[in-house]
DSSP file (Angstrom, degrees, kcal/mol; ACC not computed):
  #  RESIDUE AA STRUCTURE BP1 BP2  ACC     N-H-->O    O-->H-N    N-H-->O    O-->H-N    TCO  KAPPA ALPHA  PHI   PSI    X-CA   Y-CA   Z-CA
    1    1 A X     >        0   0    0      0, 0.0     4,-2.4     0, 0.0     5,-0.2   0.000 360.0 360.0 360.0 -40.4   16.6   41.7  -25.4
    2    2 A X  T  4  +     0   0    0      2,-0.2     4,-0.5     1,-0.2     5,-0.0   0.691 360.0  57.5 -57.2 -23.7   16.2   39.4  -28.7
    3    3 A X  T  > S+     0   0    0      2,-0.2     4,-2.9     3,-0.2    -1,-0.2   0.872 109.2  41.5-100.3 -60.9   16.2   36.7  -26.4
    4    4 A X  H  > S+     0   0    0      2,-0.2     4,-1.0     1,-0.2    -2,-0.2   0.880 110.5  52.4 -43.1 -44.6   13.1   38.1  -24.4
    5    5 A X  H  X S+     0   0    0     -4,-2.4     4,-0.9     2,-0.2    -2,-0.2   0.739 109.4  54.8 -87.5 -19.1   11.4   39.0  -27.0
    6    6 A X  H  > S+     0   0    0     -4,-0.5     4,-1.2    -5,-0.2     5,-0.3   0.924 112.2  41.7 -71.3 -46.2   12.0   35.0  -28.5
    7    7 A X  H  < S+     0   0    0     -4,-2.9     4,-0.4     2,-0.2    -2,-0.2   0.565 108.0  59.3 -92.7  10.6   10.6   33.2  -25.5
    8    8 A X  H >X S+     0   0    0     -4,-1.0     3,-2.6    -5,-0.2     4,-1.3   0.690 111.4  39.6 -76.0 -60.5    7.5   35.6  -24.9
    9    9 A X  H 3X S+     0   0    0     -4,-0.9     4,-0.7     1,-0.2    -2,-0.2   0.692 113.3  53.9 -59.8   6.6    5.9   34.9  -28.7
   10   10 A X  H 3X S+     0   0    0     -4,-1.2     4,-1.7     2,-0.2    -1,-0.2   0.799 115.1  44.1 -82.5 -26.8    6.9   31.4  -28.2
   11   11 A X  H <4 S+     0   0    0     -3,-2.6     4,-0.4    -4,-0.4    -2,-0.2   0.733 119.8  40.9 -46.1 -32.0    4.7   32.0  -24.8
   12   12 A X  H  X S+     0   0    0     -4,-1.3     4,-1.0     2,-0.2    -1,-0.2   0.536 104.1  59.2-118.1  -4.6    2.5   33.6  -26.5
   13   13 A X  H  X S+     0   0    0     -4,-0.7     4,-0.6    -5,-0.5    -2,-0.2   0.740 113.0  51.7 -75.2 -32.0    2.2   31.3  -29.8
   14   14 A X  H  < S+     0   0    0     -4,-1.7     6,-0.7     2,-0.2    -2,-0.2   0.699 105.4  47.9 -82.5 -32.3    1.3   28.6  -27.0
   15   15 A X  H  4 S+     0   0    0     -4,-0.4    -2,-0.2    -5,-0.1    -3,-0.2   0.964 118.8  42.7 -71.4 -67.0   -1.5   30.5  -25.2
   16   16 A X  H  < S+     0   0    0     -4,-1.0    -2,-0.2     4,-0.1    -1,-0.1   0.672 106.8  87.6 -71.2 -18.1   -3.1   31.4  -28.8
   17   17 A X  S  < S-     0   0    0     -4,-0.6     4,-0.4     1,-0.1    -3,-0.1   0.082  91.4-118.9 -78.6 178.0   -2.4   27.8  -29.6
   18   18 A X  S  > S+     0   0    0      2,-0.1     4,-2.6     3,-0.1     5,-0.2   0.529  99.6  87.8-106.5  11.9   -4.7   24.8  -28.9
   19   19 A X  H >> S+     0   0    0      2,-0.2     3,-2.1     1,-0.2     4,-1.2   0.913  86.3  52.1 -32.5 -85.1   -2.3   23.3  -26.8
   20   20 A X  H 3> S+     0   0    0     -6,-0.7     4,-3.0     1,-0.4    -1,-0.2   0.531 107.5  53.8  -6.7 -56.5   -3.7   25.3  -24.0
   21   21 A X  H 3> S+     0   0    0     -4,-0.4     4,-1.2     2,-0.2    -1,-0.4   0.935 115.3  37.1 -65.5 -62.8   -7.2   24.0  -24.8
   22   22 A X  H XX S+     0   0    0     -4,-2.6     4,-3.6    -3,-2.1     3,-0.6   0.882 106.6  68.3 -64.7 -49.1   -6.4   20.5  -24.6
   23   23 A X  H 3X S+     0   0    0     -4,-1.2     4,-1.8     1,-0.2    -2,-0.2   0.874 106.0  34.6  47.2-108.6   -4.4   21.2  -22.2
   24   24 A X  H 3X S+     0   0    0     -4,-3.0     4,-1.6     2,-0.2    -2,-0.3   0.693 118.2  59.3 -59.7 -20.6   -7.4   22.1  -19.8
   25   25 A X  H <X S+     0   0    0     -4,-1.2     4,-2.4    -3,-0.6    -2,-0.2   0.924 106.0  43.7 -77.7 -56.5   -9.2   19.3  -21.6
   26   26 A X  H >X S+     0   0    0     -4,-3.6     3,-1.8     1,-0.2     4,-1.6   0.954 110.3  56.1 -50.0 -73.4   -6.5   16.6  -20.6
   27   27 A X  H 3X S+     0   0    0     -4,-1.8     4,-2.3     1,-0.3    -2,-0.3   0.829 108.0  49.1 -73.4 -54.2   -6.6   18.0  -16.9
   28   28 A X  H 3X S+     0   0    0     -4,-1.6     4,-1.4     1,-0.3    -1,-0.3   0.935 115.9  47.1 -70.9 -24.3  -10.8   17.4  -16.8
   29   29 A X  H <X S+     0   0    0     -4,-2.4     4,-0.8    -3,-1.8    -2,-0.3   0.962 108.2  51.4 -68.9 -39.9  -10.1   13.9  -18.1
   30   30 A X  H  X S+     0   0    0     -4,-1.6     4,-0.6     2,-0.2    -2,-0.2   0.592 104.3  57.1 -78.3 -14.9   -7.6   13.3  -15.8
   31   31 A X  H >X S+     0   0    0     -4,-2.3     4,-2.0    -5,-0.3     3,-1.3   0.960 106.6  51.8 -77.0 -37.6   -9.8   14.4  -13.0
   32   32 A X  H 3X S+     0   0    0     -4,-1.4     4,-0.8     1,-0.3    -2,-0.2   0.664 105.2  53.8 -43.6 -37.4  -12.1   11.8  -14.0
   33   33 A X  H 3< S+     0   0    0     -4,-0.8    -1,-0.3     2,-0.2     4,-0.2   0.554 105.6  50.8 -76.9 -23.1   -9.6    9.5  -14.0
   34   34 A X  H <X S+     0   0    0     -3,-1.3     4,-0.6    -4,-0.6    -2,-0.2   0.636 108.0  58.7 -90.5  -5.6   -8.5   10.4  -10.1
   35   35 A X  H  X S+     0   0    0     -4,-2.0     4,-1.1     2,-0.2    -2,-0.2   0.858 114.1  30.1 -73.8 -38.3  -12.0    9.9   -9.4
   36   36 A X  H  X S+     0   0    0     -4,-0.8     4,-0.7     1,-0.2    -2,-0.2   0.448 120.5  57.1-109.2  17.0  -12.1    6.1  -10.7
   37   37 A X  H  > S+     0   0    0     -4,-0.2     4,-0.8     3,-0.1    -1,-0.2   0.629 118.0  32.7 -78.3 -27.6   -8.3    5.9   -9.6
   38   38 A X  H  X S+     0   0    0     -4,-0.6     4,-0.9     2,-0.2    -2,-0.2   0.602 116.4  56.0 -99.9 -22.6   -9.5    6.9   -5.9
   39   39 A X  H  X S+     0   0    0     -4,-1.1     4,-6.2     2,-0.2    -3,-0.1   0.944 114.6  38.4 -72.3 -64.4  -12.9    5.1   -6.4
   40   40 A X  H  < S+     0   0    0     -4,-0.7    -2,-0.2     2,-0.2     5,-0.2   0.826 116.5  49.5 -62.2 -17.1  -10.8    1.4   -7.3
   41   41 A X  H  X S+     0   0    0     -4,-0.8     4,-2.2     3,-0.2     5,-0.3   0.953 109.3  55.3 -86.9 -45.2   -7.7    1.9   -4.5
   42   42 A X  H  X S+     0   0    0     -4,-0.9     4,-0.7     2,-0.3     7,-0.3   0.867 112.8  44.8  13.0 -76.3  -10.7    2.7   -1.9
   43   43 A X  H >< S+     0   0    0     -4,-6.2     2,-0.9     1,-0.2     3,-0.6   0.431 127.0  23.8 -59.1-129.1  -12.1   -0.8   -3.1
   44   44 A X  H 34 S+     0   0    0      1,-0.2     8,-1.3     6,-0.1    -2,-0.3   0.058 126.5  38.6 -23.0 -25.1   -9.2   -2.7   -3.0
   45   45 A X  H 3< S+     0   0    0     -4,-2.2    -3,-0.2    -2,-0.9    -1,-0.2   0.913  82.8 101.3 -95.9 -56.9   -6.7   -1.2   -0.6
   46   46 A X  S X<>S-     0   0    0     -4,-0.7     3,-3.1    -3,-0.6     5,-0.6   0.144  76.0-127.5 -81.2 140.0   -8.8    0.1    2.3
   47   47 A X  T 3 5S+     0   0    0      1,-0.2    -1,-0.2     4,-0.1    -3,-0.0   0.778 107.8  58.4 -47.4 -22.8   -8.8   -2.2    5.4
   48   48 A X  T 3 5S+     0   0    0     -5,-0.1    -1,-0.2     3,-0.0    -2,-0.1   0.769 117.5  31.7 -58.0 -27.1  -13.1   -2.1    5.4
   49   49 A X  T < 5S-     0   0    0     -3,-3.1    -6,-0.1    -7,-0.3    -5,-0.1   0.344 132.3 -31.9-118.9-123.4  -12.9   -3.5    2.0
   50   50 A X  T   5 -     0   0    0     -8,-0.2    -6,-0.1     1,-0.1    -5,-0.1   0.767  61.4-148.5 -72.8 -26.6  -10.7   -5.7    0.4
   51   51 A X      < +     0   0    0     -5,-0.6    -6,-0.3    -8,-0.3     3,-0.2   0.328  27.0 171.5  86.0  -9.7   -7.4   -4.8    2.0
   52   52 A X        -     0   0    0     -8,-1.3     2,-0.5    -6,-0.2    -1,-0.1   0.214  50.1 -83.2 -35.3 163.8   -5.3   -5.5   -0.7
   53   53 A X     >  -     0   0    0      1,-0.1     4,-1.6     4,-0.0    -1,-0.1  -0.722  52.3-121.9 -85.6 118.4   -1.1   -4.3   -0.3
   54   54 A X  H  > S+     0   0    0     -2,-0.5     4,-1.5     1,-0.2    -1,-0.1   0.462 106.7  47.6 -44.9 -21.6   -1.5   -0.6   -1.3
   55   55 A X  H  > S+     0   0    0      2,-0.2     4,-2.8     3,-0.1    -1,-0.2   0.918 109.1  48.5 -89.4 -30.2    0.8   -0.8   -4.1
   56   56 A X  H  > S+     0   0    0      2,-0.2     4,-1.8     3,-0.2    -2,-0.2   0.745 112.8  53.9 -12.9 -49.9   -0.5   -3.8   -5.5
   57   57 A X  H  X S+     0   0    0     -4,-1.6     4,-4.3     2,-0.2     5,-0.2   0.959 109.8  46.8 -74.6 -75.8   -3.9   -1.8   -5.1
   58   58 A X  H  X>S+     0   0    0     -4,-1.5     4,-3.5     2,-0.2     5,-0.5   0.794 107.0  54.7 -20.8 -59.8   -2.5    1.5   -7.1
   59   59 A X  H  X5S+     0   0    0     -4,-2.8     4,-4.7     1,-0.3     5,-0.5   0.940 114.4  40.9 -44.5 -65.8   -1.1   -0.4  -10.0
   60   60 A X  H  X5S+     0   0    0     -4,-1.8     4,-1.9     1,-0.2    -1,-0.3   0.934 122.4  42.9 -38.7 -49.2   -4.5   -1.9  -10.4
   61   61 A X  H  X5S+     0   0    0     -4,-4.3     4,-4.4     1,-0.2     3,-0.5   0.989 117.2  43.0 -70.0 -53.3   -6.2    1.4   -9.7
   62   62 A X  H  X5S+     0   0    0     -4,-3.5     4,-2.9     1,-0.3     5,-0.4   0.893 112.1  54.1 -56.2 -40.8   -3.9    3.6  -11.8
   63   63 A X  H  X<S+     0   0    0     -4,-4.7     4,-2.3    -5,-0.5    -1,-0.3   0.899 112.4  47.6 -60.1 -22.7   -3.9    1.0  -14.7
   64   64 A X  H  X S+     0   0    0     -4,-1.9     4,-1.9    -3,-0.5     5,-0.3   0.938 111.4  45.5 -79.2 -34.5   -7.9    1.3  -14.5
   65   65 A X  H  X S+     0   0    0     -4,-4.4     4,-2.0     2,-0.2    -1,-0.2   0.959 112.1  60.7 -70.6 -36.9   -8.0    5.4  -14.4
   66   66 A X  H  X S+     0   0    0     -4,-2.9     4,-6.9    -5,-0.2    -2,-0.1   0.935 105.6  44.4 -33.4 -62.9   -5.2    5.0  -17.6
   67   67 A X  H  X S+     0   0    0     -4,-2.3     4,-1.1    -5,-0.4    -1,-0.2   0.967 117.2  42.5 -64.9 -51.3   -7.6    3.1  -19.9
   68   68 A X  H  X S+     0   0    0     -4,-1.9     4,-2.9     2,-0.2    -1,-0.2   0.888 117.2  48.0 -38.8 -40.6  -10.5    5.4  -19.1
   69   69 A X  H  X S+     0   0    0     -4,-2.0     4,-2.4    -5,-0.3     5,-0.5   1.000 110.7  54.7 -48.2 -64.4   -8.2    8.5  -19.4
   70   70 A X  H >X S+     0   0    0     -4,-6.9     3,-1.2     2,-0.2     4,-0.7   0.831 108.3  46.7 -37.6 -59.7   -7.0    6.8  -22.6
   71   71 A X  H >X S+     0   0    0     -4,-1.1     3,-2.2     1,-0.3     4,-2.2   0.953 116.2  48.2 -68.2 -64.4  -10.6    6.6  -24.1
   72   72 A X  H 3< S+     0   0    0     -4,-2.9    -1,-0.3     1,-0.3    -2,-0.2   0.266 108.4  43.6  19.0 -66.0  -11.3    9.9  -23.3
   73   73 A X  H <<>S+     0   0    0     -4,-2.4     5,-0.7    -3,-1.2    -1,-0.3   0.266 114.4  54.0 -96.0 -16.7   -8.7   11.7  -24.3
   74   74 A X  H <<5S+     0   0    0     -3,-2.2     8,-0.2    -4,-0.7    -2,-0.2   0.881 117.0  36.1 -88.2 -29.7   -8.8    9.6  -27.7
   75   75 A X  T  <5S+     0   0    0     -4,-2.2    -3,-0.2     3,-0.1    -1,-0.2   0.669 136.9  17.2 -95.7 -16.2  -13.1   10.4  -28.5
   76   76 A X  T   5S+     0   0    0     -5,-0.4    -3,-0.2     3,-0.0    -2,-0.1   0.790 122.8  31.5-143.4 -42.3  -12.5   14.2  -26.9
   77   77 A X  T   5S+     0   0    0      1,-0.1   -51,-0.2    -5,-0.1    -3,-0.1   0.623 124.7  39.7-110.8  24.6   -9.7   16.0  -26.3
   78   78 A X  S >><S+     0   0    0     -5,-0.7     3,-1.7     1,-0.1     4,-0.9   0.288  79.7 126.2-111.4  -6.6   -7.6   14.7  -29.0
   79   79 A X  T 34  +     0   0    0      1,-0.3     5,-0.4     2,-0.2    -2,-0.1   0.359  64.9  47.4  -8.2 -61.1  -10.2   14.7  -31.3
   80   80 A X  T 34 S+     0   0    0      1,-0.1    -1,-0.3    -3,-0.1     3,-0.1   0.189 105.1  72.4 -82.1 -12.8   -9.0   16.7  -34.4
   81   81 A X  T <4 S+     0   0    0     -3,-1.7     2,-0.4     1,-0.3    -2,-0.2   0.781 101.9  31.1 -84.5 -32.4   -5.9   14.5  -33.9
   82   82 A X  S  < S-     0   0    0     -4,-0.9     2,-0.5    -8,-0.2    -1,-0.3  -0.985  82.9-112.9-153.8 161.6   -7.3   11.2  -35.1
   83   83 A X    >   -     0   0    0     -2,-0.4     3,-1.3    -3,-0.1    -3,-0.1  -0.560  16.3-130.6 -88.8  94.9   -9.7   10.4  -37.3
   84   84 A X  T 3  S+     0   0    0     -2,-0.5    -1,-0.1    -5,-0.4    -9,-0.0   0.781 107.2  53.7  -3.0 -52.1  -13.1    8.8  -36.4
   85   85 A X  T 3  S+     0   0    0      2,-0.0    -1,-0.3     0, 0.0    -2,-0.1   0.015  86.3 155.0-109.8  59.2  -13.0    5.9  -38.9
   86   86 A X    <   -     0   0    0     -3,-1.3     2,-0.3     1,-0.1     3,-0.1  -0.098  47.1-101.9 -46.7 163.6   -9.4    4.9  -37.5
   87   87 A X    >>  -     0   0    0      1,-0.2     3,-1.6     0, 0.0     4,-0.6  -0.784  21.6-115.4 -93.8 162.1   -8.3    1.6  -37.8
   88   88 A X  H >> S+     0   0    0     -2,-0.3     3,-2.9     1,-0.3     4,-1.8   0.964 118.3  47.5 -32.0 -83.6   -8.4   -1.0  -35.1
   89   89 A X  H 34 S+     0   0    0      1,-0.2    -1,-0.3     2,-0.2    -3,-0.0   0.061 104.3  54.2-109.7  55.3   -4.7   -1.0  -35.3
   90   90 A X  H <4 S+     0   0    0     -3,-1.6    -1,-0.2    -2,-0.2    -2,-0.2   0.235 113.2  48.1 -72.7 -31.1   -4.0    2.7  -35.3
   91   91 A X  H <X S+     0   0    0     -3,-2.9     4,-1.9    -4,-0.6     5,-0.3   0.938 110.7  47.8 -74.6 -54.0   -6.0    2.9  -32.1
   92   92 A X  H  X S+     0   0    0     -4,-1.8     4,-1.5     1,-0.3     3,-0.3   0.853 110.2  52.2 -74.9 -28.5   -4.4    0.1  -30.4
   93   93 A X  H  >>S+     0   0    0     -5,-0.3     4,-2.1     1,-0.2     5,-0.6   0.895 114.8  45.4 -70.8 -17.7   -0.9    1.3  -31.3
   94   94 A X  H  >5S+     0   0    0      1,-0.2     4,-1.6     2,-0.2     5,-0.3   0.935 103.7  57.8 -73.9 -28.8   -1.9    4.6  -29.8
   95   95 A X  H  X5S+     0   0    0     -4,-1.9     4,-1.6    -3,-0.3    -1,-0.2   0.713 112.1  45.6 -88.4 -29.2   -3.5    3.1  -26.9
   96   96 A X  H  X5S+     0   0    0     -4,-1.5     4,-3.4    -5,-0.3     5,-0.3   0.879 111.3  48.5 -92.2 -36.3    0.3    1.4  -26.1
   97   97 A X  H  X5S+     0   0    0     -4,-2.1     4,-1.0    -5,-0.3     5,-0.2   0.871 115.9  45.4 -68.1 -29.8    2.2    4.3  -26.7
   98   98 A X  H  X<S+     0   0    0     -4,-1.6     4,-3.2    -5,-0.6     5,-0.4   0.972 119.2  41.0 -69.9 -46.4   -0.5    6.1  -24.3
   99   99 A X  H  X S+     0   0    0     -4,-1.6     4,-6.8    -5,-0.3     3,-0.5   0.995 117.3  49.7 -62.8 -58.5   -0.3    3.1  -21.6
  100  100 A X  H  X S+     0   0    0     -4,-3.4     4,-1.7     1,-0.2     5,-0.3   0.893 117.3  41.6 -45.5 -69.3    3.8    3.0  -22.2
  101  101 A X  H  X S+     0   0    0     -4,-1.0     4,-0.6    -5,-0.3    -1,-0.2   0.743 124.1  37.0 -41.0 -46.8    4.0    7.3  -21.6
  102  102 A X  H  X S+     0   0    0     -4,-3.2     4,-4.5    -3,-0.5    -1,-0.2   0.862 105.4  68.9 -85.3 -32.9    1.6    7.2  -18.7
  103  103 A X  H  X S+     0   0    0     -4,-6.8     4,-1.4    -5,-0.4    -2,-0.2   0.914 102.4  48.1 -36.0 -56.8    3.1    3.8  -17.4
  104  104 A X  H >X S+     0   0    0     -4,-1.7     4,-2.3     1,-0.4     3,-1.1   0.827 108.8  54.2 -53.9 -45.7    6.2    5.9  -16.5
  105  105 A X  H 3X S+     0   0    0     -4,-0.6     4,-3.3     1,-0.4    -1,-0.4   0.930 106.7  51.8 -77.0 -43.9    3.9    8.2  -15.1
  106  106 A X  H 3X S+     0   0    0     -4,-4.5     4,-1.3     1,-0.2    -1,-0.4   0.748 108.1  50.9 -70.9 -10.6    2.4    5.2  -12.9
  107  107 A X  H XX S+     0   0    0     -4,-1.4     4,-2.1    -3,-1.1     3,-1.1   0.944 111.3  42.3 -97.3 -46.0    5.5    4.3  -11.8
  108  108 A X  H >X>S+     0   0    0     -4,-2.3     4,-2.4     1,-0.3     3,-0.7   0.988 118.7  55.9 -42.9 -49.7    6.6    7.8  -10.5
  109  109 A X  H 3X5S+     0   0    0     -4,-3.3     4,-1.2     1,-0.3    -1,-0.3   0.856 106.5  41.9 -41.6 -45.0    3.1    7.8   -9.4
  110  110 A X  H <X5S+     0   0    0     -4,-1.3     4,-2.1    -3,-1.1    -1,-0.3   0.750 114.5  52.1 -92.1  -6.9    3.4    4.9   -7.5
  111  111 A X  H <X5S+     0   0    0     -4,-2.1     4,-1.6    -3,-0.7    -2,-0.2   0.903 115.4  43.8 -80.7 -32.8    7.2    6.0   -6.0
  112  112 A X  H  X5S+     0   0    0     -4,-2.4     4,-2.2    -5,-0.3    -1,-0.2   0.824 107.1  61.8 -80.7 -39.6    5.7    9.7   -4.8
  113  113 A X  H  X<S+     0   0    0     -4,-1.2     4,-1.1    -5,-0.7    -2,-0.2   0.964 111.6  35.9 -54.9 -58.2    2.7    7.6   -3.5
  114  114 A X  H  X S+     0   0    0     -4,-2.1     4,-0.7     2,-0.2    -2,-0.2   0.647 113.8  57.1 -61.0 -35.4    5.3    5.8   -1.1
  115  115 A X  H  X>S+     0   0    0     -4,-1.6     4,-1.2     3,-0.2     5,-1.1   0.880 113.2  44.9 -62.0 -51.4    7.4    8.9   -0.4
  116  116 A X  H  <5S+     0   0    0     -4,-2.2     6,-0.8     3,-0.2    -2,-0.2   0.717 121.4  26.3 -83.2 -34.9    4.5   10.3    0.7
  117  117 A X  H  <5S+     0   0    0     -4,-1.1    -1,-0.2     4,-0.2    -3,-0.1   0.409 129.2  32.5  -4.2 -59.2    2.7    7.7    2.9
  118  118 A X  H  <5S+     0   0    0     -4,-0.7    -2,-0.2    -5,-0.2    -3,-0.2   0.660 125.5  33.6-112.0 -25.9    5.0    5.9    4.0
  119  119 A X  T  <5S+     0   0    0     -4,-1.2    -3,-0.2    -5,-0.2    -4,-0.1   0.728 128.8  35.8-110.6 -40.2    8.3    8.2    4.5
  120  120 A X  S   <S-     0   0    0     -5,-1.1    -4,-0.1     2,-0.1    -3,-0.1   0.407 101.8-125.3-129.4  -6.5    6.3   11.4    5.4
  121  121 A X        +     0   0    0     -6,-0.4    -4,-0.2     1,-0.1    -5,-0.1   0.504  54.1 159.6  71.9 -11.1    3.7    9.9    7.2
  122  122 A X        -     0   0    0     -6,-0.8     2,-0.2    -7,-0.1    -1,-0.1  -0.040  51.1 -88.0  14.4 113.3    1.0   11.7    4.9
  123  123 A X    >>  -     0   0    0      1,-0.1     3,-4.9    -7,-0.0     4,-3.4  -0.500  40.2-122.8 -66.6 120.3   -2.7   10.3    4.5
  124  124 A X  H 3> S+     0   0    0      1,-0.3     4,-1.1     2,-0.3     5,-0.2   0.634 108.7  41.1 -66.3 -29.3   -3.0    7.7    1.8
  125  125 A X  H 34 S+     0   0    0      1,-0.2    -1,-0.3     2,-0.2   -84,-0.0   0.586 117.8  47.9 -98.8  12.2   -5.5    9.3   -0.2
  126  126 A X  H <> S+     0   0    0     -3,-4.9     4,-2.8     2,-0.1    -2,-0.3   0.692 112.0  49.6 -82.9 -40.8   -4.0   12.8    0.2
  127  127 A X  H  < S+     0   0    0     -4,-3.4     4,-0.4     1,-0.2     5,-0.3   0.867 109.0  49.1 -88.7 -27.0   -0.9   11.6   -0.6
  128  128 A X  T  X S+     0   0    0     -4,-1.1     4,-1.7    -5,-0.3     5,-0.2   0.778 113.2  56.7 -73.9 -28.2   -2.2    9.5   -4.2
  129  129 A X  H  > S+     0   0    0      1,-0.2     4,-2.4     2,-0.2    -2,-0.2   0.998 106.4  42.9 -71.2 -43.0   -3.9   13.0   -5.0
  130  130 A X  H  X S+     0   0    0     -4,-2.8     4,-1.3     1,-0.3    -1,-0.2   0.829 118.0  44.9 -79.3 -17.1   -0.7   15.0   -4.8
  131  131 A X  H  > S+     0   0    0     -4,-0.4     4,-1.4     2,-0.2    -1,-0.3   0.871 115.2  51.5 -83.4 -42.6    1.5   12.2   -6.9
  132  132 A X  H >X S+     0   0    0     -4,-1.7     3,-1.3    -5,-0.3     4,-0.7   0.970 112.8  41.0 -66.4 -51.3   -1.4   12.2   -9.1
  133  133 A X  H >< S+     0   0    0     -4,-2.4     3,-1.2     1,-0.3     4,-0.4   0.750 112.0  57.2 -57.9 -47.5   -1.3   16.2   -9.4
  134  134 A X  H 3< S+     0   0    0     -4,-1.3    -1,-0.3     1,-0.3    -2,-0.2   0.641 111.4  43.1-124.1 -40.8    2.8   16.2   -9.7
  135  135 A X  H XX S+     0   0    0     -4,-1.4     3,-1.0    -3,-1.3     4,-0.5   0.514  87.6  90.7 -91.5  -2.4    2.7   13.7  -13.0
  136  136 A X  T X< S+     0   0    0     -3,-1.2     3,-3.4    -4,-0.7     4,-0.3   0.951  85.9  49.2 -53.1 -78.1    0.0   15.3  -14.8
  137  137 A X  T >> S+     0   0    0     -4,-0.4     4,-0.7     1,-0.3     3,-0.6   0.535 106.3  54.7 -38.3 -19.8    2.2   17.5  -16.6
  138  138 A X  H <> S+     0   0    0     -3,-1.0     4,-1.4     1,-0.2    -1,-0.3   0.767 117.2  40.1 -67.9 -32.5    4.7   14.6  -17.7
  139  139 A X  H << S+     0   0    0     -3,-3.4    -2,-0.2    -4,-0.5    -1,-0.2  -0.118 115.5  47.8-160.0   4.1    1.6   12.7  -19.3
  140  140 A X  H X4 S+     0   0    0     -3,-0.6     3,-1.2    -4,-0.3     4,-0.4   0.479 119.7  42.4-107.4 -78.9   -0.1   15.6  -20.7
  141  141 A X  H 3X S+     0   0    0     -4,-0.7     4,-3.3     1,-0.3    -2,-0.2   0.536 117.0  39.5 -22.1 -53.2    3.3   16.7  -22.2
  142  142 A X  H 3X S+     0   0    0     -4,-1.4     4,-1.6    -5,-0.2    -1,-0.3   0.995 118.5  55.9 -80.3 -44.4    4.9   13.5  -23.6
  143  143 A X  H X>>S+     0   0    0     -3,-1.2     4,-4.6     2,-0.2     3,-1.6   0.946 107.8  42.3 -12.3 -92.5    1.1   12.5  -24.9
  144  144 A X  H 3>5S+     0   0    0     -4,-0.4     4,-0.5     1,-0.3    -1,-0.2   0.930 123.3  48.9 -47.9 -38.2    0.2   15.6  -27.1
  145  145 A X  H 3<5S+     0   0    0     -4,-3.3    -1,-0.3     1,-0.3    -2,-0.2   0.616 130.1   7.7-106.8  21.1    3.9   15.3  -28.4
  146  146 A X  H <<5S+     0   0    0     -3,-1.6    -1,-0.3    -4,-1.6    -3,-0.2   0.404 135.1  45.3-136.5   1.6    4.7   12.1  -29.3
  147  147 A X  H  <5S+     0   0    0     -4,-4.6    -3,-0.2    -5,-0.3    -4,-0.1   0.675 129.2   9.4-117.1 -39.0    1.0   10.5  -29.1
  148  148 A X  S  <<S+     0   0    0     -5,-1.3     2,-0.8    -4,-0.5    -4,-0.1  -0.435  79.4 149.7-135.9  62.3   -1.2   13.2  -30.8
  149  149 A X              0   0    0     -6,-0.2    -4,-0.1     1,-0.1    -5,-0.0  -0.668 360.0 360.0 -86.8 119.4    0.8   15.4  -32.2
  150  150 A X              0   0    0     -2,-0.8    -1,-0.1    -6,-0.1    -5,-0.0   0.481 360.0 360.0 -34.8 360.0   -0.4   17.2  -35.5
């Protein structure tokens, strides 16, 4: 019983918390970011346009939705985590520890992206939406705790 009654309040210190808030905050940045992740493999990958080799195209596309994400996340839902008149290079170490943390993410991204496509026969931009959906939580997770953490 002691044991229940420890992992609800830590449940419920996290629901009152502003994880939760950022949280949902990350998740509307990160749609914003599958929008100009979907916009740039579109450009480059699709046979109308440029044609590019589809992972070739992701990397590019996923590195492009990263940095937005990154800016994003840094001016809004991380806000209260650093300080407006940061230095240059406070920002930029944050900005590698975000790229490093999410990288991981792009590369699972890009491996579920290929499971999905390619092994399971899956429609390529169905198949980038559910790999995008499936790493969010890695990338919100290791972010808030090692990137903005209080």
């Amino acid at each position: 019983m002691a044991n229940r009654t420890y992992y609800c309040s830590k449940v419920s210190a996290f629901y009152q918390s502003n994880r939760i808030r950022q949280f949902i905050m990350f998740c509307l940045v990160g749609g914003s970011g599958v929008i100009v992740d979907m916009l740039i493999l579109f450009l480059l990958a699709d046979p109308h346009t440029l044609g590019w080799n589809v992972t070739v195209a992701k990397l590019v596309a996923a590195e492009t939705a990263l940095a937005s994400n990154f800016v994003l996340n840094n001016i809004w839902t991380f806000r209260g985590s650093s300080h407006s008149q940061e230095k240059l290079k406070a920002v930029l170490r944050r900005f590698m520890l975000f790229n490093l943390i999410c990288g991981i993410g792009i590369l699972l991204n890009v491996g579920l992206l290929s499971l999905l496509y390619r092994y399971c026969g899956l429609n390529l931009y169905v198949s980038n939406f559910l790999s995008i959906l499936m790493v969010t939580v890695w990338n919100f997770s290791m972010n808030a705790k090692f990137n903005w953490n209080h």
